[in-house]
C-alpha positions, 0 to 999 in steps of 0.5 A, a space after each residue: 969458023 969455016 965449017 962444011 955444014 949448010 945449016 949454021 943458025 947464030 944464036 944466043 944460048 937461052 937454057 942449060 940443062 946438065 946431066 951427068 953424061 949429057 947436056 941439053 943445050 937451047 939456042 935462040 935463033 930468032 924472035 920465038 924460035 928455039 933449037 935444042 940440041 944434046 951434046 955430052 956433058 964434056 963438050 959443053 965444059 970444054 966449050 965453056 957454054 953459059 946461058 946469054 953467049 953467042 953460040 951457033 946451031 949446025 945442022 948437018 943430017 941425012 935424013 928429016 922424019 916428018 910426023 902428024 897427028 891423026 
């Protein structure tokens, strides 16, 4: 797989959480690190996705918001 993105982050899929549009998707990228993305629910069939496969997170964005706590 070639893609343009900078940030592509391998993974194992660890949680699946289907909804009837959409579905949340978590990929482990490291020891205690998690992504979490939400991708249709059509996707997620057409991929085949199952928890414990091999997955890649990819991040392409234009902009990061920062928040804290006051």
């Amino acid at each position: 797989m070639k893609i343009s993105a900078r940030n592509v982050m391998q993974g194992r899929i660890t949680k699946i959480v289907e909804g009837p549009v959409s579905t949340e998707v978590t990929i482990e990228v490291g020891p205690k690190v998690e992504i979490v993305s939400s991708i249709t629910t059509t996707a997620a069939h057409s991929l085949g996705l199952k928890n414990g496969m091999e997955a890649y997170a990819v991040i392409k964005a234009t902009s990061v918001m920062v928040g804290v706590e006051h």
